[in-house]
C-alpha positions, -999 to +999 in steps of 0.1 A: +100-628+123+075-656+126+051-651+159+049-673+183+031-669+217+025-687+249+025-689+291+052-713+303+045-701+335+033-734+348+069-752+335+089-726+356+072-731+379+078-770+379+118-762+372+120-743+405+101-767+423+124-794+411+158-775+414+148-767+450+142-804+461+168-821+442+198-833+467+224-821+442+244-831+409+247-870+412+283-880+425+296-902+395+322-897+372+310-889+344+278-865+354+242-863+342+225-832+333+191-834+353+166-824+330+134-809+348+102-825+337+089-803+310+050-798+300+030-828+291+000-830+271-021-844+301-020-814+316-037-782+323-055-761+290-024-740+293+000-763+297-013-779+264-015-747+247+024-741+255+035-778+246+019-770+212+037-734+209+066-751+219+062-774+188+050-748+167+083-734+173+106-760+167+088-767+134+103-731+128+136-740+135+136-776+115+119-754+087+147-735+087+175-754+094+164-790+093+177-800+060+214-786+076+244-813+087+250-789+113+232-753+128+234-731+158+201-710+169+201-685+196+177-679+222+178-641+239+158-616+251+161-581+263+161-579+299+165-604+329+136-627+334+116-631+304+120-670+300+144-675+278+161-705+298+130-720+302+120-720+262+155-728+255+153-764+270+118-771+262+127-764+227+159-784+230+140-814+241+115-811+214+142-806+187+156-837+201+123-857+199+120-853+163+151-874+161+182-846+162+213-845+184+212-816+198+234-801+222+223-766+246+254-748+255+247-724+283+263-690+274+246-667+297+281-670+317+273-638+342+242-654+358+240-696+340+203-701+347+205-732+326+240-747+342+219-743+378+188-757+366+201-788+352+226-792+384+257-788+368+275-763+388+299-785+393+309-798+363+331-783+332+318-763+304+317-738+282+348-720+309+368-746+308+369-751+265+374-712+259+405-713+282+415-746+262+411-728+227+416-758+207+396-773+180+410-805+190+403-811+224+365-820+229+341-802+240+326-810+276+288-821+275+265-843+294+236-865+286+197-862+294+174-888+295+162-876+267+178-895+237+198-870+217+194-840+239+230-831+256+238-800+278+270-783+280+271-761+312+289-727+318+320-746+334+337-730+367+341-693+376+364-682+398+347-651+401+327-625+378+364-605+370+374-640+355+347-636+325+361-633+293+354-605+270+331-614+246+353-631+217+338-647+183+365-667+170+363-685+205+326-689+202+330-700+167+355-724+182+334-743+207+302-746+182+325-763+156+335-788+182+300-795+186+301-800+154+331-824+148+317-841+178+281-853+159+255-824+171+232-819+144+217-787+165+232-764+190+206-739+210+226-715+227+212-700+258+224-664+258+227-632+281+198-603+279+206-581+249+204-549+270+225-553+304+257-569+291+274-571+252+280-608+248+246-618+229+259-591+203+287-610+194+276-649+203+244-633+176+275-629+153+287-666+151+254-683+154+230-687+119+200-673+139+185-664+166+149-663+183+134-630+207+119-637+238+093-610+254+077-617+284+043-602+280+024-569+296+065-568+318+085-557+291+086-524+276+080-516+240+112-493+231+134-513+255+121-543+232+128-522+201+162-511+212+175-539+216+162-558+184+177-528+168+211-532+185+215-569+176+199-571+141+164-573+131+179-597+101+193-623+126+158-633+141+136-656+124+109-658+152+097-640+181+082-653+212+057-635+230+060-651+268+036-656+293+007-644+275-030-648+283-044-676+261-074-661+267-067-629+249-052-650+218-082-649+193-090-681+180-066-703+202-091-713+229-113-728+202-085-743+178-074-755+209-104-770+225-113-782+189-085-803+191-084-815+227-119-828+220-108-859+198-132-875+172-166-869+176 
């Protein structure tokens, strides 16, 4: 797996900050996903440092995949809280900045981190196509402002004894209507690997995933595990979160190199 390391604290921070004073999901037809304001490069050291991980790892996944009509990348992790929402739309957006349609389908459907932070609660999603089953009937997404980038949310929930089992022919079936329907790139937003078993089998239909740690928080052999349990083979890249930048050897002068401009 390729490493990739770097603090996104300062963008989740902004997503909560933004989530909690937004009035709600607009009331309009045909809804918009509200996509938080992600790290710009006239920010902090840090936040500069994390823009350019983020596009460090998206060159990973065009590297990979880029040359592909079509291809679906996983983002996990092993427990609760490590970031992978966060990194999931960041690198959705970049993805979509270098000119792909790309589509994030939230499939964490026990807690939806994404669905909430993008104010879709309300709207159908991911629910509503695995209950339809058809390859015909399109899939339920909504635009960003950012040109290409579409979300599809988790869709309603009666309650938690309404989840389905994990199932993946269905989740085969809703990433080829993202396919018949023009996405170039799907990011899939998926449970923790260790509290629940649907990342195992969404890491089945998907061509490859990416491993989210949050640094000095997670536990080595619960990190192991879990890699273990899904497949070291389906990762292609690794992403240590929350790091010190700091501690990163080199990166504060490659970094401030850079920042500097022409001399």
């Amino acid at each position: 797996m390729q490493p990739v390391a770097f603090d996104l604290t300062p963008l989740a921070q902004r997503l909560e900050a933004q989530r909690k004073s937004s009035a709600g999901p607009a009331a309009s037809p045909v809804p918009h996903a509200v996509l938080p304001e992600h790290l710009t490069a006239s920010g902090s050291w840090a936040s500069t440092l994390a823009l350019e991980q983020i596009h460090v790892l998206a060159t990973h996944v065009l590297a990979r995949y880029g040359e592909r009509p079509f291809a679906s990348v996983a983002i996990t992790s092993a427990l609760p809280g490590e970031g992978k929402t966060t990194i999931t739309l960041a690198l959705a957006q970049r993805l979509a900045q270098a000119r792909k349609r790309v589509l994030v389908v939230d499939f964490d459907l026990h807690r939806c981190a994404l669905t909430r932070e993008v104010l879709l609660e309300s709207a159908r999603g991911v629910m509503e196509a695995i209950a339809d089953g058809s390859v015909h009937t399109p899939l339920p997404w909504y635009p960003t402002e950012c040109p290409g980038l579409c979300i599809t949310p988790r869709g309603a929930v009666p309650n938690q004894r309404s989840l389905p089992l994990p199932d993946k022919a269905r989740i085969q079936g809703v990433l080829a209507r993202a396919r018949e329907q023009g996405f170039e790139l799907v990011v899939v937003d998926c449970p923790p690997l260790v509290p629940v078993a649907d990342a195992h089998v969404i890491g089945e239909a998907v061509d490859g995933a990416v491993m989210v740690v949050r640094a000095n928080a997670t536990p080595r052999p619960v990190v192991e595990q879990a890699v273990e349990e899904f497949g070291r083979d389906r990762f292609f890249a690794a992403v240590l979160n929350r790091a010190s930048p700091g501690r990163i050897p080199y990166f504060r002068e490659v970094y401030g190199y850079y920042r500097g401009g022409p001399s």
